[in-house]
N, C-alpha and C positions, 0 to 999 in steps of 0.2 A: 673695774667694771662690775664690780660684785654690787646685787638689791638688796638692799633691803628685804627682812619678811611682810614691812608694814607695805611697803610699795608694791613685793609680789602680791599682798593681798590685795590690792589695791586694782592691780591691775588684771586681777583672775579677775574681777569682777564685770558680768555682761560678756564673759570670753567665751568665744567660740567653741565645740569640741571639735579633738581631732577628726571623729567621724564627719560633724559635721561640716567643717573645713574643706577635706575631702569631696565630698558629696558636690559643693557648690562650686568648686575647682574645675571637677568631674563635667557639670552642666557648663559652665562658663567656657569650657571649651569646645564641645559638645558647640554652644551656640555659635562660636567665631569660626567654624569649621565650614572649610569650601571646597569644592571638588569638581572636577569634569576633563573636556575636551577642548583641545584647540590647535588648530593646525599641526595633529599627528603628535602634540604631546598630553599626554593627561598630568594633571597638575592634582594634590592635595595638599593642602596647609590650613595652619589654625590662622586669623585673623590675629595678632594682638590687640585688637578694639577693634570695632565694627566701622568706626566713622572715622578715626584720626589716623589710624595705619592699617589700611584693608590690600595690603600687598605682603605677597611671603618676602621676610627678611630673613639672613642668613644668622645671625646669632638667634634673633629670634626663636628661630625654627628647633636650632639646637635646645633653647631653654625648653621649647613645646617637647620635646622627646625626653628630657630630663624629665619632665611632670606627669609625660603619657605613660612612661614606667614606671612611674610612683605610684600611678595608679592603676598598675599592671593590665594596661592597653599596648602591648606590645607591637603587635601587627599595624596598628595605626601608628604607633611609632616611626615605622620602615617604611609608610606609606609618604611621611612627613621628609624624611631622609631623599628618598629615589626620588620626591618630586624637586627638592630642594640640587640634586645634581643632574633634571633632566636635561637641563639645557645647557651644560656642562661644553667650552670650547675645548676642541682639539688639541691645544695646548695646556689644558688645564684648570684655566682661569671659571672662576664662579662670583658674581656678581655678586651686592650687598642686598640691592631686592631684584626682586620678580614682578614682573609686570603679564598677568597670565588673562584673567578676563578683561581688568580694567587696568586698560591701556596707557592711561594719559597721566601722570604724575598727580598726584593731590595739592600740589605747589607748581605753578610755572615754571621756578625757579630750578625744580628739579631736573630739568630737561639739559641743564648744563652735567647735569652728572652723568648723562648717557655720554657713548661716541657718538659724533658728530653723523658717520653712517645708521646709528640706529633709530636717530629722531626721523630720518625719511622712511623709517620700517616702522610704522607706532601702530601699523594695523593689525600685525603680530605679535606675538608674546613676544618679550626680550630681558636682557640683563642690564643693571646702573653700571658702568665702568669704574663702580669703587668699590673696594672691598671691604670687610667688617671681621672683627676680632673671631679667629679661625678655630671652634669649637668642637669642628665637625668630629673630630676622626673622638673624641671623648665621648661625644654623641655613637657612636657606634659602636665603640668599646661597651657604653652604658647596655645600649641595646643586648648588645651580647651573651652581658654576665648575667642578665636577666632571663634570655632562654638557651644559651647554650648553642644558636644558630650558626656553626660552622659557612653555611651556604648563603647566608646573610651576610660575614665578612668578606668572604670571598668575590663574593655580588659586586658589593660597596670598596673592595681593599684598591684595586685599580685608578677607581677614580678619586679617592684619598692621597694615594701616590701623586698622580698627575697635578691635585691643583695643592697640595705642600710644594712639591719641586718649583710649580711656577711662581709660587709665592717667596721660595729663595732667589730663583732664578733674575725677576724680577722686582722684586722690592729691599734682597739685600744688599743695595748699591756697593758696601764699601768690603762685603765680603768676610766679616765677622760676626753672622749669626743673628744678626740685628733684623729687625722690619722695619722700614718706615713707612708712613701713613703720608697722604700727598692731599689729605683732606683732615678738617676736623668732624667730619662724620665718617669715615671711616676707623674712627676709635668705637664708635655704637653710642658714645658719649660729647653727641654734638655740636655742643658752646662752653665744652670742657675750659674750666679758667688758667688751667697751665699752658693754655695755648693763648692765652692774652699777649704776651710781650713778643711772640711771632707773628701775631696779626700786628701790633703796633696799638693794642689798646689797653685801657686801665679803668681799673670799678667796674659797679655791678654792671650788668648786661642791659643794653640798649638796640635801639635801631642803626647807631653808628656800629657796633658788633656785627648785624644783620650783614651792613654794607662788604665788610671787611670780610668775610667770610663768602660771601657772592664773589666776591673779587678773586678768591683762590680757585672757587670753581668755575669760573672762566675763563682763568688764564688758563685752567687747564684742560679745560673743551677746547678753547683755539688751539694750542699746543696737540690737537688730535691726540689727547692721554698718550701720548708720544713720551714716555718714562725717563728713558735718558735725557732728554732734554727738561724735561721735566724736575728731575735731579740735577743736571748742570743751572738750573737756574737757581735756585737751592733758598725758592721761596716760601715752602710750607715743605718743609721736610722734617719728617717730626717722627721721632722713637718714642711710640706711648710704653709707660711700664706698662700699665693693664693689657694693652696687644699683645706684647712681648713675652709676657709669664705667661700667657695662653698660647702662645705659640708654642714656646718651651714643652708645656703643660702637652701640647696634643703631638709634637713629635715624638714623647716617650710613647703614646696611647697608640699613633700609629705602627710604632716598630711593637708593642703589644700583639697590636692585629697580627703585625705579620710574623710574629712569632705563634701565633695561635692557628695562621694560616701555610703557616713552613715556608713564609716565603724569606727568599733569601736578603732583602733590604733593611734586615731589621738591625742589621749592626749598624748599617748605611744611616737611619735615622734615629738609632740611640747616637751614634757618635755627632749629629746634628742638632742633636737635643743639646749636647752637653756643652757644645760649642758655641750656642746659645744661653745658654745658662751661666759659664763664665763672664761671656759679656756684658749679662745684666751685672754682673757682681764688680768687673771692673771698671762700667761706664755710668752706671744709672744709681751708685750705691754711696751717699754723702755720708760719710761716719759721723761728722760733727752732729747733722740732724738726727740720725738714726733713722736715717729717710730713701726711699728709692725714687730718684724724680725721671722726671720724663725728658729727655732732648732733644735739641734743636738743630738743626744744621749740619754740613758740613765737616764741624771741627769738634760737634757731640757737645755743644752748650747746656748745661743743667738749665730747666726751667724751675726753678725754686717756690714752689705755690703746692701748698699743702694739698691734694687732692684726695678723695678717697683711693686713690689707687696706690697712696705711696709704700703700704706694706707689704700690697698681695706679692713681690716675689720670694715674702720667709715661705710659701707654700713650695717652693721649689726642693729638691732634692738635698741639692749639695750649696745650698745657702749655708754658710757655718753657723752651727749654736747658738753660738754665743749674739752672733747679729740676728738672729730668729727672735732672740730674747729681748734683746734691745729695743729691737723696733715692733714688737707686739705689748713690750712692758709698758714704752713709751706712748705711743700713739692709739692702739687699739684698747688695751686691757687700761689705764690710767688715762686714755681718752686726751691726751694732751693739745687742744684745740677740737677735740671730737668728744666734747664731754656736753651730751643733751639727753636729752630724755627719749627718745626713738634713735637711737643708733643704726647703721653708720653714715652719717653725714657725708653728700658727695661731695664736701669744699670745707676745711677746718672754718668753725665760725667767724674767727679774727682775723681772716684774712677780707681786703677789702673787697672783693668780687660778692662776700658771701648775700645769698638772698634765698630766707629757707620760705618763702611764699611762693603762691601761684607764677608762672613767668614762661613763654614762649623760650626764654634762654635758660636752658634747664640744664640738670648737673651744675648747679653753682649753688651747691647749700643741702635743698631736699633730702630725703632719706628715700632709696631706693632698696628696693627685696634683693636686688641681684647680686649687693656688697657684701651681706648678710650671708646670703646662700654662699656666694666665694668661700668667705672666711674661716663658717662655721666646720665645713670639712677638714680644713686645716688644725682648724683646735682644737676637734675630736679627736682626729690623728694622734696629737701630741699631747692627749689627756686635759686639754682645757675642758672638761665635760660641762661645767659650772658656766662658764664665760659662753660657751657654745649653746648651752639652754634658754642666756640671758636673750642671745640673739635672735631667737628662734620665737620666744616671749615677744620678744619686741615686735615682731613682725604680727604673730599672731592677733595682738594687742589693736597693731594697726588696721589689720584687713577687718577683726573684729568691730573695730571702732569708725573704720570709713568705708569698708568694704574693698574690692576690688579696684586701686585707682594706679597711673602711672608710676606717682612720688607722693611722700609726704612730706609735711611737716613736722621739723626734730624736733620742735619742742611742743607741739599740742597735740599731732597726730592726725591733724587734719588733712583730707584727700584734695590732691590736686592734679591738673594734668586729664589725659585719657580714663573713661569710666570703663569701668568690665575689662581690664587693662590684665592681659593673660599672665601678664610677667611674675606678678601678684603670685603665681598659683606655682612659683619654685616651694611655697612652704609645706606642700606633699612632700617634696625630695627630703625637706630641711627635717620633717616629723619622722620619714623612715629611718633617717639617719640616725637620728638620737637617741628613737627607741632602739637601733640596734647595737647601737655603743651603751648605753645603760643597761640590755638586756646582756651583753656582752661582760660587763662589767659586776652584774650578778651572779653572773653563771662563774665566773671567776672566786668570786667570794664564798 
């Protein structure tokens, strides 16, 4: 993955600075920012675009709190947080969006995502009965380590507890550490193409895709998100790796919390971490490809389709070395079907779904900020500083080049998708990071 100098020069050119990066990050949320009252809850959240998704979403939210500390607005941070678990069920569960002023889904279609009881309540706030790649408790650690607010974790540690338990409780059907996703928008990655041969489809993305994908979420509005049955029928049952290493990822963060808060579960969710973390290693991890895939079913089917997701679990702990190395040599750093000029591709080029243009069926090509920002912590970590700059470049290159948009294009750089699109503005997090690994890395010399 190493540049050229003729190419980095190439591509310093018309580039953004950091400052000003920053700055327009800074405004662009500033603008997507919403706030008030509604029946005895107060809500705040940033818009990720004004017109294509003006409801608080739960990864989302998370990504705004990585950024709102980057740009050291901490307070607004927690503000993003506390509104993000107001509406928080008794059992724990926290929805994938929010529905706080405006009520009515931006798609019709979305109404099959609610419960069946909440479509007759649409004159209230409420929650989608899906859930999204589980951030949160990382999100609060972040907060944390940025002011030091004991009384802020304490606040927050409770109802962190309550909806990881429910999320074991309920979605690890078979009781070895695993999630399963009972949607394909409950990955955050929509018309993810690893989930083509469980819908029963093949190629790029169409309106028969559309079909098929309506079709899981109605079987499972009529099924009243009734889970167990929902599992005994074992028709979108799906272990995404990207969910899964984020899960892993935030039960270390939450036994963090509660080590910083004395509370006493934090053996409870290291040893749930780790138990998860095995299971990526011996379900999800193909040695031939050097590959972590995603599975299906029942009986834990490999879905074989290149996706951007298939390395993120070398970021995990206790992934061994020597597979950390493997599968970073092969597929991210030597780019082995992810070899474009805007890195990282969310679908290896060769594969047939790939489609890096404009498209309602997204995540099948594009280049999104979010695989970037994953990754780059991980290669910092482990002294990738070089490969971690390229990524950071790239993105820079991009928002420079098209500005604020959902995805781009890997190989021209062109903006597609959502305009003023927040996601865009992880490359605050990705700048502090670097300069504190380079600044780190001086200080050392």
């Amino acid at each position: 993955m190493s540049t050229s100098s003729e190419l980095n020069e190439q591509r310093e050119q018309g580039m953004l600075s950091d400052e000003e990066l920053k700055k327009r990050v800074r405004d662009l949320l500033h603008r997507n920012m919403i706030s008030g009252e509604h029946t005895g809850f107060n809500y705040h959240f940033t818009k990720p675009s004004q017109e294509t998704y003006p409801f608080q979403y739960f990864w989302d939210t998370c990504f705004h709190v990585f950024t709102l500390v980057a740009l050291s607005e901490v307070d607004m941070a927690k503000k993003h947080l506390r509104s993000l678990f107001a509406m928080q069920r008794h059992n724990g569960f926290v929805g994938h969006m929010h529905y706080w002023k405006r009520l009515w889904p931006g798609r019709s279609t979305d109404l099959l995502q609610l419960r069946p009881v909440d479509v007759l309540h649409l004159y209230k706030p409420h929650m989608s009965a899906l859930v999204q790649p589980p951030l949160a408790a990382q999100a609060v650690l972040c907060v944390y380590k940025a002011d030091k607010d004991i009384a802020f974790v304490k606040e927050m540690l409770p109802k962190l507890k309550r909806y990881y338990k429910w999320l074991s409780q309920n979605r690890d059907f078979e009781g070895e550490g695993l999630l399963s996703i009972i949607s394909p928008f409950e990955s955050g990655m929509d018309w993810k193409a690893s989930y083509d041969p469980v819908l029963g489809y093949e190629g790029k993305g169409g309106p028969l895709l559309f079909w098929k994908v309506l079709q899981v979420d109605a079987f499972n509005f009529f099924k009243n998100y009734n889970l167990p049955e929902i599992y005994k029928s074992d028709r979108f049952i799906v272990k995404d790796v990207g969910f899964n290493t984020i899960y892993a990822q935030n039960l270390v963060a939450l036994a963090e919390l509660c080590g910083i808060a004395v509370d006493e579960e934090e053996h409870h969710f290291r040893k749930q971490a780790s138990v998860t973390e095995k299971s990526i290693m011996q379900h999800m991890y193909d040695e031939q490809d050097a590959a972590f895939y995603d599975l299906y079913g029942h009986h834990y089917r490999k879905l074989k389709v290149r996706t951007g997701t298939i390395f993120f679990p070398v970021v995990l702990k206790s992934v061994p070395k020597e597979v950390c190395t493997q599968v970073l040599e092969r597929h991210l750093l030597h780019q082995d079907g992810f070899h474009v000029s805007f890195p990282v591709p969310s679908l290896a080029k060769d594969e047939p779904a790939f489609n890096p243009d404009e498209s309602i069926y997204i995540w099948r090509g594009p280049t999104w900020v979010v695989f970037n920002w994953f990754m780059q912590a991980h290669l910092l970590e482990k002294d990738y500083t070089e490969e971690a700059a390229n990524l950071l470049q790239s993105i820079k290159q991009l928002i420079s080049r098209s500005g604020f948009r959902e995805y781009y294009n890997p190989f021209t750089g062109e903006g597609h998708g959502a305009e003023d699109f927040t996601w865009s503005g992880l490359v605050v997090d990705m700048i502090n990071k670097q300069r504190g690994k380079e600044n780190e890395a001086r200080d050392k010399g």
